[in-house]
C-alpha positions as CSV (number, residue, x, y, z in Angstrom):
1,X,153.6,70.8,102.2
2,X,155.9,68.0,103.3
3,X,154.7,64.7,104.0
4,X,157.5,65.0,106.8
5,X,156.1,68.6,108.4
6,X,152.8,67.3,108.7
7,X,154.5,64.0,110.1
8,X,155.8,65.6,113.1
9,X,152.6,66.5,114.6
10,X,151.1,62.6,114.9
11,X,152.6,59.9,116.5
12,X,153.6,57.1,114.0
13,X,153.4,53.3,115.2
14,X,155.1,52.2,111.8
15,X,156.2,54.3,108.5
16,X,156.8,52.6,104.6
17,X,158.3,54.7,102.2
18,X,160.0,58.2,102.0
19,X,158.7,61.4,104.2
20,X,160.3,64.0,102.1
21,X,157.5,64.1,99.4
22,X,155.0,66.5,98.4
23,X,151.2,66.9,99.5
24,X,148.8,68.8,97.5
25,X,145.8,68.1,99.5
26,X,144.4,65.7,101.9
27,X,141.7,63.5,101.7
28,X,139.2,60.8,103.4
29,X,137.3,60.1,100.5
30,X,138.6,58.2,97.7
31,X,136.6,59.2,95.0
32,X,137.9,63.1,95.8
33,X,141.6,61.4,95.7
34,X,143.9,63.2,92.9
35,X,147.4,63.6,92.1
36,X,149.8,64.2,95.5
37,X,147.1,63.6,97.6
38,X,147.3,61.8,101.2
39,X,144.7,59.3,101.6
40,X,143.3,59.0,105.5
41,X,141.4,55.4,105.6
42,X,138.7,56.4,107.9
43,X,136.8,53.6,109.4
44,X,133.3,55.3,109.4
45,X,129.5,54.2,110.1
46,X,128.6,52.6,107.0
47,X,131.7,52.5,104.9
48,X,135.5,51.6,106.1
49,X,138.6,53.4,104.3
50,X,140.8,50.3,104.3
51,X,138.8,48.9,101.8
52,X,139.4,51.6,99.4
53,X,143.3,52.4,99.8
54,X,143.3,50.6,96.1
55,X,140.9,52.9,94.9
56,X,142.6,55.8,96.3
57,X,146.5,54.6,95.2
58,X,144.7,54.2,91.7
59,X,143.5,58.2,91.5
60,X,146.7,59.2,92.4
61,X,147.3,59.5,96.4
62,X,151.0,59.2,97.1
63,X,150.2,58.8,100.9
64,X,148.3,56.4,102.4
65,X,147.3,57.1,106.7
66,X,146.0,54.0,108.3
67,X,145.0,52.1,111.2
68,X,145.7,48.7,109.7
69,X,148.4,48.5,106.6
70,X,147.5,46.7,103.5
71,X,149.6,43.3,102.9
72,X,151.1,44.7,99.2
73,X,152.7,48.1,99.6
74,X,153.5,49.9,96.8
75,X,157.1,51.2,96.0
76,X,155.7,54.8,94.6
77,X,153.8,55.6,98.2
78,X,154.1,55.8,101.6
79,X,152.5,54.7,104.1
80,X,151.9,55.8,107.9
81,X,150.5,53.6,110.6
82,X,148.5,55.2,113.5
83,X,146.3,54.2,116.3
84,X,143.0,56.7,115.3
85,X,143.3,57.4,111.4
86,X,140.5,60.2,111.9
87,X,142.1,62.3,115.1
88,X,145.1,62.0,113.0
89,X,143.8,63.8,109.7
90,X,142.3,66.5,112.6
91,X,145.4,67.1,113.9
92,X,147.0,66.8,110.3
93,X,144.5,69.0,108.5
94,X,144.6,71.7,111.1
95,X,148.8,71.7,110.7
96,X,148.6,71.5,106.7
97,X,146.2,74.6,106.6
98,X,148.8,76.4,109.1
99,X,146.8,76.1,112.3
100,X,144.1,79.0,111.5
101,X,142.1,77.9,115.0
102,X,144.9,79.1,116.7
103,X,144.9,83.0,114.9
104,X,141.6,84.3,115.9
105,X,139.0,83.0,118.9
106,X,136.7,79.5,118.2
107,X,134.2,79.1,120.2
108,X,132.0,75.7,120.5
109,X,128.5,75.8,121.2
110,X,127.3,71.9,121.7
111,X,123.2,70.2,123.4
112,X,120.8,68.8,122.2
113,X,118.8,71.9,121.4
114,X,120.1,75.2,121.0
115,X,123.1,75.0,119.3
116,X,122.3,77.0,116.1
117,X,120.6,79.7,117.6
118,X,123.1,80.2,120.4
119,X,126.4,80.1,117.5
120,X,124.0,82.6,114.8
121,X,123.4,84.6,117.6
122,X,126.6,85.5,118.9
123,X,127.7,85.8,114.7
124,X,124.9,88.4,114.5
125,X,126.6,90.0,118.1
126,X,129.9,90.2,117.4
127,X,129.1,91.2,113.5
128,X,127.2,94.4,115.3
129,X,129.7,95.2,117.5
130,X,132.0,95.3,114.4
131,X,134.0,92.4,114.8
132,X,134.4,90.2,111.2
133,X,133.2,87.3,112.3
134,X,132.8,83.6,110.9
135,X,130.1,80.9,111.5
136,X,129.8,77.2,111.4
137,X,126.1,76.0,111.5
138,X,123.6,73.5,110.7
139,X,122.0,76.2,108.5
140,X,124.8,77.8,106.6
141,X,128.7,78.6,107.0
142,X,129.6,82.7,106.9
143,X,132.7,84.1,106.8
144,X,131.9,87.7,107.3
145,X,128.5,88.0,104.8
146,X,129.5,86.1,102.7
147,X,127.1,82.6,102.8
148,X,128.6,79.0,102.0
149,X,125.8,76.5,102.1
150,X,126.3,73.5,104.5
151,X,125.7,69.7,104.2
152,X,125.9,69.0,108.1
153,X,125.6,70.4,112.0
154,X,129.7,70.1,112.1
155,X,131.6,69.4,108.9
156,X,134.7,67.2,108.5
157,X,138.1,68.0,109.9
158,X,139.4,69.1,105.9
159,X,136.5,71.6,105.4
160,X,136.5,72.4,109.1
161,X,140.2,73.9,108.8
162,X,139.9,74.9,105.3
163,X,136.7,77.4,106.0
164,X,138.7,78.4,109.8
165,X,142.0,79.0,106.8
166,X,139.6,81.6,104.7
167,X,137.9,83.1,107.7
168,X,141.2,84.0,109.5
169,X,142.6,85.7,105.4
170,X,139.3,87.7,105.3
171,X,140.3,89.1,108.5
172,X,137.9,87.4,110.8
173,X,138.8,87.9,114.8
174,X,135.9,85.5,116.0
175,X,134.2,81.9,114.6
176,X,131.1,80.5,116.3
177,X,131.1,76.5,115.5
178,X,128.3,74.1,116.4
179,X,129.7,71.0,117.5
180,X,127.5,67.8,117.9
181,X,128.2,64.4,119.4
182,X,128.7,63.2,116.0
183,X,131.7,65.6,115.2
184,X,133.1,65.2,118.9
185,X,132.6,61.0,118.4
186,X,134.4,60.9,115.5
187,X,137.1,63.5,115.9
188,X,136.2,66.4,113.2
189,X,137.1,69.0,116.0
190,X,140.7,66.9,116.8
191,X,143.4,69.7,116.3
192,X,141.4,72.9,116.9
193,X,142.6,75.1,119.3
194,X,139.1,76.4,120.9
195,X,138.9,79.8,123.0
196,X,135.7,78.4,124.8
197,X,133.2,76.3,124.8
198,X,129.6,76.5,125.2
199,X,126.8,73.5,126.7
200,X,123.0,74.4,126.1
201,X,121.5,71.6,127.6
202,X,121.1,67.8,126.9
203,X,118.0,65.1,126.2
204,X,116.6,62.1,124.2
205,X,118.7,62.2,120.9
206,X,120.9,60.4,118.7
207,X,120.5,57.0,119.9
208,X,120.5,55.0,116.4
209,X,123.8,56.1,117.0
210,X,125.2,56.4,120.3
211,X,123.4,53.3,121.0
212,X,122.8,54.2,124.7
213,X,122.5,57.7,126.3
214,X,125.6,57.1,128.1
215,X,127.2,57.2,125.1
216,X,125.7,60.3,124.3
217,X,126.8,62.2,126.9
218,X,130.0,60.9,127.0
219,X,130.3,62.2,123.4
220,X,129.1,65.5,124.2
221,X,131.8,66.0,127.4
222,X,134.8,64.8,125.1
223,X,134.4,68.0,123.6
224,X,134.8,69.9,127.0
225,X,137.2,67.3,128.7
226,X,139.7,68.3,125.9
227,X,139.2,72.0,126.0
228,X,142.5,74.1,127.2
229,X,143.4,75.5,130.4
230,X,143.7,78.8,128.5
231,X,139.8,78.2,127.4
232,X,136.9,78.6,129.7
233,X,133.7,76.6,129.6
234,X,130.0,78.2,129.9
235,X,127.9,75.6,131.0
236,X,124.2,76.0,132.0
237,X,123.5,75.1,135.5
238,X,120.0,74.6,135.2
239,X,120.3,71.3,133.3
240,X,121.6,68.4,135.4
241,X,124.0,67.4,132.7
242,X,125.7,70.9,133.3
243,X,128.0,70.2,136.0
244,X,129.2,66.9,134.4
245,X,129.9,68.6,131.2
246,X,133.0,70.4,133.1
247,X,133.9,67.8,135.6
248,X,137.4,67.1,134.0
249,X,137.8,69.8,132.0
250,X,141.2,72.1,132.5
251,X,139.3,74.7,130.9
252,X,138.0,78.3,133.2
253,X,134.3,77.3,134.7
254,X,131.5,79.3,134.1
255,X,127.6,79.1,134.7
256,X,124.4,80.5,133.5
257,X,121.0,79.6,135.0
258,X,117.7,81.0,135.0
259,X,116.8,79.0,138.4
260,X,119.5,79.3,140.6
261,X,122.7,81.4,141.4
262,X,125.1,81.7,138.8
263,X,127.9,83.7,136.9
264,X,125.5,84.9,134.3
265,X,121.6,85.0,136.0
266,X,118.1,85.8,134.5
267,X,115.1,86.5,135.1
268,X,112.3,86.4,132.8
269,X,109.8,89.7,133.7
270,X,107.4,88.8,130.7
271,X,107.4,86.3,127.8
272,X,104.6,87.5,125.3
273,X,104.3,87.2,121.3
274,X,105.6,90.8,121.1
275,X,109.2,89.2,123.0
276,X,111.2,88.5,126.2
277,X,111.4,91.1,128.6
278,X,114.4,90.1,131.0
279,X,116.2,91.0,133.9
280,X,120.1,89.6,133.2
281,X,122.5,90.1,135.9
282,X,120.7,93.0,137.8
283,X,119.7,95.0,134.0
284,X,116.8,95.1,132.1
285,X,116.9,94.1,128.3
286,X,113.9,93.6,125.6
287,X,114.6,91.2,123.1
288,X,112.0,90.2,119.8
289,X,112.7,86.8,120.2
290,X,109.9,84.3,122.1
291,X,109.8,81.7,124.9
292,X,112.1,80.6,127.8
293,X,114.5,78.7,125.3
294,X,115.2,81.7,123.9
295,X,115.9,83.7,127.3
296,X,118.9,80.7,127.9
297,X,120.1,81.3,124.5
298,X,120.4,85.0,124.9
299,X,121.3,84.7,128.5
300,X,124.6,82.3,126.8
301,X,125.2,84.4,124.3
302,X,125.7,87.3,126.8
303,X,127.9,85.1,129.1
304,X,130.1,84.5,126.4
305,X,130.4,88.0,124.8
306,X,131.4,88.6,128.4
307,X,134.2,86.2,128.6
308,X,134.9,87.7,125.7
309,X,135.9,90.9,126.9
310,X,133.0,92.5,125.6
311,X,131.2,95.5,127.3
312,X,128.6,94.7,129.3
313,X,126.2,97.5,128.7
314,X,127.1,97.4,124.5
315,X,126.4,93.5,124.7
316,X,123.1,94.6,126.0
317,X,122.1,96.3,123.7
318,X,123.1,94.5,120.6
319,X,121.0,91.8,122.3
320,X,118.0,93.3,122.0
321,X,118.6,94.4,118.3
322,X,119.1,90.0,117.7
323,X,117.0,88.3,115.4
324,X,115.2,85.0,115.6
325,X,117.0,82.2,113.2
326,X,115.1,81.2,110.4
327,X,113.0,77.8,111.2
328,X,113.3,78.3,114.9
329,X,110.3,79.5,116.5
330,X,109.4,81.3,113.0
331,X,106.3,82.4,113.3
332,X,103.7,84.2,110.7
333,X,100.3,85.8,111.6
334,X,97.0,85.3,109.3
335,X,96.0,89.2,109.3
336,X,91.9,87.7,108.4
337,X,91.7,85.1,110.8
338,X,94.3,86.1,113.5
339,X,95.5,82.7,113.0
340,X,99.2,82.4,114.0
341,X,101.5,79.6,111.9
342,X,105.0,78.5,113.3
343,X,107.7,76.8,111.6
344,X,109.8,75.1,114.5
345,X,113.2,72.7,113.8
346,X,112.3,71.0,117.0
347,X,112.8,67.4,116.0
348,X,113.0,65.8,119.3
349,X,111.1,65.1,122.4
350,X,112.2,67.8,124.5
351,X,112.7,70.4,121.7
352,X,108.9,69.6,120.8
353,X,107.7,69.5,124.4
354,X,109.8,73.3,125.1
355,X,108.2,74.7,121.6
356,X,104.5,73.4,122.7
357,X,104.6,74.4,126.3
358,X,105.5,77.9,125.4
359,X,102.6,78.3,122.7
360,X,100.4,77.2,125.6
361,X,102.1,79.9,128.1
362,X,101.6,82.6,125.1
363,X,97.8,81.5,123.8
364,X,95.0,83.5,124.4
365,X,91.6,83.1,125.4
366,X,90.0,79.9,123.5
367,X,92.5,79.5,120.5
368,X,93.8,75.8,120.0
369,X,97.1,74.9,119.2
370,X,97.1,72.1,116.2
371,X,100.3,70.7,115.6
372,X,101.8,68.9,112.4
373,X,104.6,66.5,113.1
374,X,106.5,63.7,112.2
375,X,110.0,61.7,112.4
376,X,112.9,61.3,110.2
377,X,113.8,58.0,108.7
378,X,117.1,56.1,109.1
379,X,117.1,57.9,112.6
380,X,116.7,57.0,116.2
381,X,113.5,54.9,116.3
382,X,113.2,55.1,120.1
383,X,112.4,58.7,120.3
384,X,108.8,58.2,117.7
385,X,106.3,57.0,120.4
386,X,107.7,59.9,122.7
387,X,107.6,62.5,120.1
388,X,103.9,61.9,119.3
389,X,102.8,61.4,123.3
390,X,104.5,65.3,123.7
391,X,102.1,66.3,120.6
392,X,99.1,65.2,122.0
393,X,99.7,66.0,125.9
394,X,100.2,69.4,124.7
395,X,98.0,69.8,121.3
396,X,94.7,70.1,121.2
397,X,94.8,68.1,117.3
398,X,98.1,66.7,115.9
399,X,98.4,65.4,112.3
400,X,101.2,62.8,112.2
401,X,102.7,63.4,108.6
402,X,106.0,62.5,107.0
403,X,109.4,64.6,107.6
404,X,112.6,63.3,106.1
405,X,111.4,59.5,105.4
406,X,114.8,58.7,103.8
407,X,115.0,54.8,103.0
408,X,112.1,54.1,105.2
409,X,108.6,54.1,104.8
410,X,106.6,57.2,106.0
411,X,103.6,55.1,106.7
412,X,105.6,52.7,109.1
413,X,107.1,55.6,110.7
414,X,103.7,57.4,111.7
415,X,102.7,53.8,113.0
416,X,105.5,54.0,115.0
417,X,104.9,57.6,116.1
418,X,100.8,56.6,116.7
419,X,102.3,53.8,119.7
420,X,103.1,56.6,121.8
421,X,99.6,58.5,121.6
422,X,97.8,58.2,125.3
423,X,94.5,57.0,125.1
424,X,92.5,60.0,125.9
425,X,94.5,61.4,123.1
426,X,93.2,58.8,120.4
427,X,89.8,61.4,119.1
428,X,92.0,64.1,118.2
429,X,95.2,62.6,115.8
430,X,95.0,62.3,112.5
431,X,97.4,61.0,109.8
432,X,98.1,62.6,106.8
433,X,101.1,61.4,105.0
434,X,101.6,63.8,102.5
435,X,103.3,66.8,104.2
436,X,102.0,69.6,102.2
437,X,98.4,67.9,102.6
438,X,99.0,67.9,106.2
439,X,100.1,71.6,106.5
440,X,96.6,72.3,104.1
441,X,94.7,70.6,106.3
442,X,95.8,72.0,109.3
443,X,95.0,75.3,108.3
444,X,92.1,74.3,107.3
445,X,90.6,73.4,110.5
446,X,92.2,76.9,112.2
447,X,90.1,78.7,113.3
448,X,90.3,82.4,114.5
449,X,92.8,82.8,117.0
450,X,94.1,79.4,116.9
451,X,98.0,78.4,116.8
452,X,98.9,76.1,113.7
453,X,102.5,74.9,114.7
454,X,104.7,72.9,111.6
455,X,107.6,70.8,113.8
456,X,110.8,68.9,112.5
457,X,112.1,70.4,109.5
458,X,111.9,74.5,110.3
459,X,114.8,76.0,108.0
460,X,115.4,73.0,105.6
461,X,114.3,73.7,101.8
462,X,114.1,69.9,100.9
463,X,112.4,66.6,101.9
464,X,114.5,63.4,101.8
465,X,113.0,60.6,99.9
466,X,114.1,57.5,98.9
467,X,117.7,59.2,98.5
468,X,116.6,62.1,96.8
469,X,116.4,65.5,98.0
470,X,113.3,67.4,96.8
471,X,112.6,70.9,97.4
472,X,110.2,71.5,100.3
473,X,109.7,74.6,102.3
474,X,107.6,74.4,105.5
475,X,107.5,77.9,105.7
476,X,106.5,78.9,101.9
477,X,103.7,76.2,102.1
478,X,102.3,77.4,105.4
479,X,102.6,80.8,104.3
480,X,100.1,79.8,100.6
481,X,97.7,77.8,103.2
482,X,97.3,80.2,105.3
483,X,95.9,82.7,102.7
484,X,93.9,80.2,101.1
């Protein structure tokens, strides 16, 4: 494509060198730089673009996007000043792939908790009610069946537009995208053209970051604040962050709540380990899936089917047919021992304390509920002490264990974690930094009956050490312990 066609959608403070020249591809990354490419210097967390325009120039990029131009300017490219390099390659990278938000209906689903089993929910929906349907997630990208693995919760604006590109050739009507703070702070999402969007719920995340929760929140109403008037926004009233969500947003305003009156409403008539049995919006509906999280899930995957256009009573009924995501909630019984073993994502306070509190609504008689736990490294620190005090107010033993250590050490991380355990709590912790010693050990002291939960890493198949990725599965290693 022209440099000059993509030109046209970005405001330009200055411009060096010809516009009527050739772009093969786009990129932010220098090392990925080839021939024709145009080079976006990306000022980013740990690294800044600027610094690598040479590199780039010198792996063939012909164009050269920046916030700052360099002092020597080559005669053989071009170069484009702008105010925000990364909303420009958004905007840029949606135009060069030929706009494919705009040609079938995005939908954002952004919280704290809940994103990926609210977007793989309404995939699995909109799949059964035999719509081709794509899906950005944390666990995996589809585009129809077919699987593309993923590397994060929202992916950069290139691969963002270049998956939406092959989801709208296969034929897909829908795409289900999880958008974090991260994406919506650094302007991945800039250029789409969403047909809703979706708010779960909002708590303690992030902040190595956003640096306050401000911030945070901030970063999660951008998303929402720059929604279209042609869009509508389903926000759940039951979380105070709800109504600010959609405070200046141009976008149709919708609710769903399971406490007070709403567009979409719920009841919950019985939450057991067989399921949810649910009242939503006057009808009855059974679904396999486990705990009140769960019931605002489905209850926003039905509000958005709706405002979909779907039919009510068929949206109904491919709800109850919905299956739990993998690592959320994931849960596998010990036919000897009754024992039950659950492989949870949760990975922050209030995803830990929601997980825990509905094991204790679900226990029986004198079972226990041990939980293994732990925090990542090079993540937000403040949120360690909390994460272990939620273990132990609703645990009756916790092993603090490693999750994804990364560049730090595990051992200083459980200390960190072990500041946060009350004192009537201090008899019944233990620490155990080897995780697959720690899930062992756990099942170890099950008895029958009791509830073995593993927290923090759910559907990941690796454990992040020291910059290396090596394979781990919480669920495979719970699975061998348990029948040891």
């Amino acid at each position: 494509m022209k440099l000059n066609d993509l030109a046209h959608a970005i405001e330009i403070k200055a411009a060096k060198g010809p516009l009527d020249i050739d772009i093969k591809q786009l990129d932010f990354d220098s090392r990925k730089v080839t021939k024709g490419s145009a080079f976006f210097a990306i000022r980013g967390t740990y690294f800044n673009g600027h610094d690598h325009i040479e590199s780039a120039i010198g792996n063939g990029a012909i164009a050269v996007i920046a916030e700052k131009l360099p002092t020597t300017l080559h005669e053989a490219v071009t170069y484009l000043q702008v105010d925000s390099s990364s909303h420009t390659l958004g905007v840029v990278a949606n135009r060069f792939h030929g706009a494919p938000s705009s040609q079938l209906k995005l939908i954002g689903i952004t919280g704290t908790n809940g994103k990926t089993t609210t977007a793989t929910l309404l995939y699995q929906l909109m799949m059964s009610l035999g719509y081709k349907t794509g899906l950005l997630s944390t666990v995996h990208n589809k585009i129809g069946e077919a699987i593309i693995p993923s590397t994060h919760t929202t992916p950069d604006a290139i691969t963002i537009n270049k998956l939406l590109r092959e989801m709208v050739d296969a034929g897909c009507d829908y795409a289900f995208m999880e958008v974090s703070s991260h994406a919506a702070d650094q302007n991945r999402i800039a250029g789409l053209h969403f047909a809703g969007g979706v708010f779960s719920n909002l708590s303690h995340d992030h902040l190595d970051y956003h640096k306050t929760f401000k911030a945070y929140i901030e970063a999660k109403k951008k998303f929402f604040d720059n929604l279209p008037k042609t869009a509508f926004a389903l926000v759940n009233l039951d979380d105070k962050r709800g109504k600010v969500m959609i405070q200046n947003t141009s976008a149709k305003k919708y609710t769903y709540s399971l406490r007070m009156m709403a567009d979409f409403k719920a009841r919950i008539i019985e939450n057991a380990l067989t399921g949810l049995h649910m009242e939503i919006n006057g009808k009855e509906v059974f679904s396999q899936m486990i705990g009140d999280f769960n019931a605002y899930n489905l209850l926003a995957v039905y509000g958005t089917a709706i405002l979909l256009g779907q039919d009510e009573m068929e949206s109904l009924t491919a709800i109850s047919q919905l299956r739990s995501v993998e690592g959320r909630f994931d849960y596998i019984m010990d036919p000897h021992k009754q024992r039950i073993g659950i492989v949870d994502y949760a990975h922050t306070p209030d995803a830990l304390e929601k997980v825990l509190s509905t094991i204790r609504q679900l226990r029986t008689g004198n079972s226990s509920i041990i939980t293994v736990v732990g925090c990542g490294g090079d993540r937000d620190k403040t949120k360690r002490p909390i994460m272990a005090k939620v273990a132990c107010d609703y645990s009756d033993q916790v092993i603090f264990t490693s999750d994804n250590p990364r560049s730090e050490s595990p051992e200083v991380i459980i200390q960190e974690m072990k500041t946060g355990i009350p004192p009537y709590s201090a008899g019944k912790t233990v620490s155990i930094t080897n995780r697959k010693e720690a899930i062992r050990t756990a099942c170890l002291l099950a008895k029958e009956e009791d509830i073995i939960l593993i927290a923090g890493k759910g559907h990941e198949k690796y454990q992040e050490i020291d910059g290396i990725k090596h394979p781990f599965d919480d669920k495979a290693i719970l699975k061998e312990a348990l029948k040891a």
